[in-house]
N, C-alpha and C positions, 0 to 999 in steps of 0.2 A: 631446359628440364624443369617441369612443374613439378611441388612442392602439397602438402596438404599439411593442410596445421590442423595439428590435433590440442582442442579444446581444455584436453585435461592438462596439460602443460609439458611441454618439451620435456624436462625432466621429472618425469612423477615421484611426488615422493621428496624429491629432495628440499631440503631444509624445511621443509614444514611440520608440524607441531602432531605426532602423532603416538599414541599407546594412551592410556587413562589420563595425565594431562591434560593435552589437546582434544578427549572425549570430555573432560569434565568440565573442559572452559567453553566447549561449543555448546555444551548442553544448558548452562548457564547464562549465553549472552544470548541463545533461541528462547530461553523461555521467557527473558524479558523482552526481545524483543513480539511473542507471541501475548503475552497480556496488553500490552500496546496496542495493538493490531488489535485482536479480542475485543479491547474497551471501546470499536469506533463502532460496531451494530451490538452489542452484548446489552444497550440498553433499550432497542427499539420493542422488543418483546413487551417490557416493564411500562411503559407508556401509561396506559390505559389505566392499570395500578398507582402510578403513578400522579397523573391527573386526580383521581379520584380524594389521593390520602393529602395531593399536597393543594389541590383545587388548584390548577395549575389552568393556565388560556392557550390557546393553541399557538401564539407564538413564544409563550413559555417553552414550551415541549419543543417545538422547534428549533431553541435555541438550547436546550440541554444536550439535542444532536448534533446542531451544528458547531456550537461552542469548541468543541474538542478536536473538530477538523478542523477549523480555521485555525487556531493557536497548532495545529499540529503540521499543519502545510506551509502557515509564516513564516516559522522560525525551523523548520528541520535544516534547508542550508547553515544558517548562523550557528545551529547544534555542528552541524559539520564542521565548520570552522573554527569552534569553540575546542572541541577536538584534539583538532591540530595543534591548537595552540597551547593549552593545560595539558593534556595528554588525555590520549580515550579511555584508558581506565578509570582517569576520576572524574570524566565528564561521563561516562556510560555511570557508576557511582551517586556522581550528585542528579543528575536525572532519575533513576530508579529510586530518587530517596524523595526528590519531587513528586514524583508518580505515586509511588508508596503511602505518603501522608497527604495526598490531594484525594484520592481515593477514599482511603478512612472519610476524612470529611465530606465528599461526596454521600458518602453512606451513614452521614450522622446530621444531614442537612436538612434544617429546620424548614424551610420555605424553597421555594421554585428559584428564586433569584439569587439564592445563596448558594442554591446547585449549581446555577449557572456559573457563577461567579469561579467554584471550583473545577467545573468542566474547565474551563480555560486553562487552569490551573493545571490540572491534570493534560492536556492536550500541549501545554509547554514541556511538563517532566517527559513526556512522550519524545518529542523532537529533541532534548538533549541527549536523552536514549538510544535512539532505533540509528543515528547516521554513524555512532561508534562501533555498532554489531557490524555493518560490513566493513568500516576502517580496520577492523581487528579482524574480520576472515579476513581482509584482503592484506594487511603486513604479516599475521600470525601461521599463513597458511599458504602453502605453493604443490601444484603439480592437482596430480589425484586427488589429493587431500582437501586443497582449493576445492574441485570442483564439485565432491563429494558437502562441501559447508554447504556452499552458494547451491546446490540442488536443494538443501534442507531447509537452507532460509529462503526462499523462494515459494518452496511447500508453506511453509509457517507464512508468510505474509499473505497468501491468497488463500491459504485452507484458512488462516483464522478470521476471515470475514465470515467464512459460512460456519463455524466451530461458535464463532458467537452470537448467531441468530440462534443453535442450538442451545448451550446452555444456560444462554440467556430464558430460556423458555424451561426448564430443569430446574436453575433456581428461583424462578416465581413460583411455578408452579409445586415447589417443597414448600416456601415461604418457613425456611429454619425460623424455628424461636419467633415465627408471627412477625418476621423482617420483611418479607413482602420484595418491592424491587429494589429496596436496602443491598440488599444480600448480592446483588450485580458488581456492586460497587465495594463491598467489605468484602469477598473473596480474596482482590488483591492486597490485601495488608497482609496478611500473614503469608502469603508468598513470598512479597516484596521483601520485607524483614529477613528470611530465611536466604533470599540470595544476595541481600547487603550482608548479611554473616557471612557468605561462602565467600562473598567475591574475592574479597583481598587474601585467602588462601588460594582461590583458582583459577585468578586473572592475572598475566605476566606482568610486571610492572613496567610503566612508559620510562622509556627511554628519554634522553636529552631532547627538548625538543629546540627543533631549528629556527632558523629566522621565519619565525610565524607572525603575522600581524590582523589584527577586524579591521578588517575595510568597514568604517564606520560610513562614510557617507554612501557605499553601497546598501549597507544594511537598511538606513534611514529612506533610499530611495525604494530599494527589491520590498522590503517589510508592507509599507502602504501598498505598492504593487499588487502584491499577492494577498491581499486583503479586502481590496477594495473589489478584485476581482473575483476572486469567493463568495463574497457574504452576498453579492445579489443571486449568484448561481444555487446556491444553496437556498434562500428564504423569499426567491421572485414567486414561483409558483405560489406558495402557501400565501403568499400577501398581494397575487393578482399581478404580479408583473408592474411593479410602480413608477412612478420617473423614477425616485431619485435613483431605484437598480439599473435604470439605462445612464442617470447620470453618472454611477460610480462606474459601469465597464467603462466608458469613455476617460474618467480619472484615472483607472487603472492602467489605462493605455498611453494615457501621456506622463506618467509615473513610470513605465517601464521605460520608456522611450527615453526617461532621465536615467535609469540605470544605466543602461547601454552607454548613453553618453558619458553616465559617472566611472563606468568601469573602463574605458578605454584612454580615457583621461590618468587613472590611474595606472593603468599599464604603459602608455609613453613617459610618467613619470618612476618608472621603474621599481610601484609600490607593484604588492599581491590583492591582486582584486576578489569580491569575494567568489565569484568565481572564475577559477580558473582559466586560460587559453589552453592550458594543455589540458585539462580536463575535458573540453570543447572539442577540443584538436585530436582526439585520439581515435584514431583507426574503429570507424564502425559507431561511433558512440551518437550521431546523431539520425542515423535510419533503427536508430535501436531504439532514441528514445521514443520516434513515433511507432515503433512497436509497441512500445511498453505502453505509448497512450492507449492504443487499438486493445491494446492486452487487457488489463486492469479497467479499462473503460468500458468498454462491453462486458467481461465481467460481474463487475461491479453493479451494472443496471441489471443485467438478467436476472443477478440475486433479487432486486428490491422487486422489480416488476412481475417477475413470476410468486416469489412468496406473496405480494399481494393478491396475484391471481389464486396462488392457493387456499388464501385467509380469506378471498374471495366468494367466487364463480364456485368451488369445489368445496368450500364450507370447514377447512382443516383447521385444529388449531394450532396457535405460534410453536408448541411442540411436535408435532405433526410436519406443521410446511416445514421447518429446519431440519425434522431427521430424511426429507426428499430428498434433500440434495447431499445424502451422505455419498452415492454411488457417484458424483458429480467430482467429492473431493479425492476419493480412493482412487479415483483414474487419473484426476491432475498430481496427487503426489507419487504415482506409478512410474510415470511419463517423469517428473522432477529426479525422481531416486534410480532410474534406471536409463539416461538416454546413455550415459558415461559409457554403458558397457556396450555400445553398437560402434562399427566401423568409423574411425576417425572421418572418413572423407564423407559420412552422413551427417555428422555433426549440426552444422551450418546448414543444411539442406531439413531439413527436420523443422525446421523455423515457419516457410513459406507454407510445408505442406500442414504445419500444425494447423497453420489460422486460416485452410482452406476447409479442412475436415471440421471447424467451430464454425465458419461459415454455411457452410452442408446444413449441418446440426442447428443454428439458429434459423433458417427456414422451414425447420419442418416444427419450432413453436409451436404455430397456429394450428397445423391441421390436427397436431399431437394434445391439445391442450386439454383434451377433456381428464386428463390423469390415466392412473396406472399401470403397469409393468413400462409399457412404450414408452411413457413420457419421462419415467425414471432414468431408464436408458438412454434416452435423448439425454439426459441433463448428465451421463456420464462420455459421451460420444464429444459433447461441449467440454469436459475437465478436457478427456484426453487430446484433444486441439489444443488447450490453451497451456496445456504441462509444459510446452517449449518456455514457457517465461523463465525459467529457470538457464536453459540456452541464451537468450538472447539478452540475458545480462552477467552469464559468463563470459560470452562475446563482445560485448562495450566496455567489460573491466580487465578486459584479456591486455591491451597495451598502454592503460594506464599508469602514469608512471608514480610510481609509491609515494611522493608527496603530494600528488595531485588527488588519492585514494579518496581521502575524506569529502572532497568538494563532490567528485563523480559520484560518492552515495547518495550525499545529499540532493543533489541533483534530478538522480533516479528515484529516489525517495517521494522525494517532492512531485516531481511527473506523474507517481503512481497515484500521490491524493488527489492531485489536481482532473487524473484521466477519471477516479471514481465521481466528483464534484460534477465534472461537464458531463460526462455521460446521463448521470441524474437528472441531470438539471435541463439536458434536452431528450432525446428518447426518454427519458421515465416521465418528460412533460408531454411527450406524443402521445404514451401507454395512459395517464391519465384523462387525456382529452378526450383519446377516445373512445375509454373505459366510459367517464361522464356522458359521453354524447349517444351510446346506444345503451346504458346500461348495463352491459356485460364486461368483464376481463377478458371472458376467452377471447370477445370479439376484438379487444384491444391487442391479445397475445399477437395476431397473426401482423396488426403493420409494425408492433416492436421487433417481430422476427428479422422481416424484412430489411428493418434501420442495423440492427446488431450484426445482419451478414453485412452488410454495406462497410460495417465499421472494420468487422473482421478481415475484410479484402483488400482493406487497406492497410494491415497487418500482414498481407501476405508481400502486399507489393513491396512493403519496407524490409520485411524478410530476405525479401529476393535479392536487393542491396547489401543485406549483410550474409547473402550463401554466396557470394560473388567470391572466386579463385582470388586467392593476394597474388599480389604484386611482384613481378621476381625482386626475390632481395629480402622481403617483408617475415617476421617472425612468425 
């Protein structure tokens, strides 16, 4: 006899954190983790402003955008693990306090390099931050209630990329008190402050924690890994593709290759590595994470590449291309907030067909690019394919087991900056190339179309891995 597992959890409801508590601690650990998320495009708007007041060079500016993703994709595992080990209330705490006073500074920073210095800064309290919001849905929350977070923060992590190309453009273009793209950056203090107030009334206190330990020689190997492998992805184009970025993907690669060896090393000597096996090992979690690349990764580029086509070819400005893709997010958190309520045994099947309908929708880019009702539509036809992301990481965290929690956030966290990074850093170097070579964006829109269903298709086939019938016997 076959079986269908339903997503929202065998017993809904039960033991999880629900009535105005459990509202007021998810409302709390979404909105930190939504300024997080916010601060990684909230200041591409400000640029130009930017430049100007601080006389900044273009791999200044560069490096004020990338700054914040690198320190954010580093260390979000080592936040994970940090986690574990202190407890995530005072690691979700000491990072929102990081975050909170790197911001301030951010928005009271005298020169470019001093900005830069706390983008990093700010992109470290980030990753101490954002891997405790799903450690905490995921021990604080079970059944319905679980799946009801994980729909919300799923919304929040991909509507706030395009939430802050908008108000990124809102608060330049107020320029409060003659602050200019100041005001990007000083929004978050007086947030931050107001949920370091709340939190220790609205966050449950950590429990004992267990035999937790930092894999340090992991950290020391993963950390340059994922570093070395970033920074050329991110700053090759702007700087022509140079050696030493071919030299550092090849260090990156034999730095990972030391991971691997350091962490298995670690685990026949019966330490916890930083990350997990069973975190690795759980049912579905590695056809999920090449969803969540396919997912976030094409994502991620169409935002950048279409807003330039529309600051482009179609002449809008930063507040204009931002409010386009508002019908874009309505439909992705439609799809986030609503798949709960369809038939259990659609669940999982909802996955493949989503990233075939965002495939659909990214070939028709090109023919659609001149703007208008159509193209608006098009870019919500693209949420509602991509709204599964919210499935397909309730399905990788469905049989992880509750001490392994924090690593598989991190994990998934980490995957989603790194799918943003690569995606940029090739399609949005296609979209470029061949913006520069005829001139136009529209003409570029149509082969980015092309590269982004390619990607999405690849999101189906890994889909199609995680709609697969369990196993008799399997939860």
């Amino acid at each position: 006899m076959t079986t269908t597992t339903d997503l929202r959890g065998s017993v809904p409801g039960e033991g999880s954190r629900t009535g105005p508590g459990g509202r007021a601690m998810l409302a709390l650990i979404l909105l930190g983790q939504f300024m997080a998320v916010l601060d990684v495009n909230i200041v591409n708007v400000a640029l130009p402003t930017l430049r100007t007041d601080l006389d900044a060079s273009g791999a200044g500016l560069q490096l004020v955008v990338a700054g914040y993703t690198i320190a954010y994709a580093v260390l979000l595992i080592t936040g994970a693990r940090l986690g574990a080990l202190v407890g995530h209330r005072r690691m979700f705490h000491l990072g929102l306090a990081v975050f909170t006073a790197a911001s301030l500074a951010c928005g009271l920073a005298p020169s470019v390099w001093t900005l830069v210095l706390f983008r990093f800064v700010q992109g470290a309290g980030a990753a101490l931050l954002t891997p405790q919001v799903m450690s905490m849905i995921q021990r604080d929350f079970t059944g319905a209630a679980r799946a009801r977070a994980l729909g919300l923060y799923t919304a929040i992590v991909a509507g706030g990329v395009v939430v802050g190309q908008v108000a990124g453009g809102v608060l330049v273009s107020a320029d409060v008190f003659g602050a200019g793209w100041r005001t990007v950056f000083l929004v978050n203090a007086p947030i931050g402050v107001l949920l370091l107030l709340a939190g220790p009334r609205v966050l449950p206190p950590d429990g004992r924690a267990g035999r937790v330990s930092l894999d340090v020689p992991g950290l020391l190997t993963l950390t340059p890994a994922v570093l070395l492998f970033v920074v050329p992805l991110i700053l090759g184009h702007e700087l022509g593709w140079p050696v030493w970025g071919w030299a550092s993907l090849a260090a990156g690669a034999g730095f990972l290759a030391a991971f691997v060896a350091v962490e298995r090393r670690v685990t026949a000597r019966g330490g916890r590595p930083l990350l997990s096996a069973g975190a690795l090992r759980a049912p579905r979690m590695v056809p999920a994470c090449v969803a969540i690349l396919a997912g976030p990764g094409s994502w991620g580029t169409f935002l950048f590449t279409t807003t330039l086509h529309l600051q482009g070819d179609l002449g809008m400005s930063p507040l204009e291309s931002g409010l386009a893709f508002v019908p874009c997010v309505i439909a992705f958190g439609l799809v986030g907030l609503t798949w709960q309520r369809t038939p259990a045994r659609w669940h999982r099947r909802l996955i493949p067909a989503g990233f075939a309908v965002a495939a659909a929708g990214y070939l028709w880019v090109g023919p659609l690019a001149g703007g208008g009702v159509a193209y608006e539509a098009l870019t919500a036809v693209i949420g509602l394919g991509l709204g599964v992301m919210s499935i397909i990481m309730t399905a990788a965290l469905e049989h992880v087991p509750a001490g392994d929690a924090a690593d598989a956030s991190g994990l998934l966290l980490t995957m989603m900056q790194l799918a943003n990074v690569i995606g940029v850093a090739t399609i949005g170097t296609l979209f470029l190339s061949m913006a520069e070579g005829s001139g136009s964006t529209r003409h570029a829109e149509y082969g980015t179309g092309w590269a982004l269903a390619a990607v999405a298709l690849a999101g189906a086939a890994a889909g199609l891995l995680l709609a697969r019938r369990p196993r008799a016997g399997a939860q």
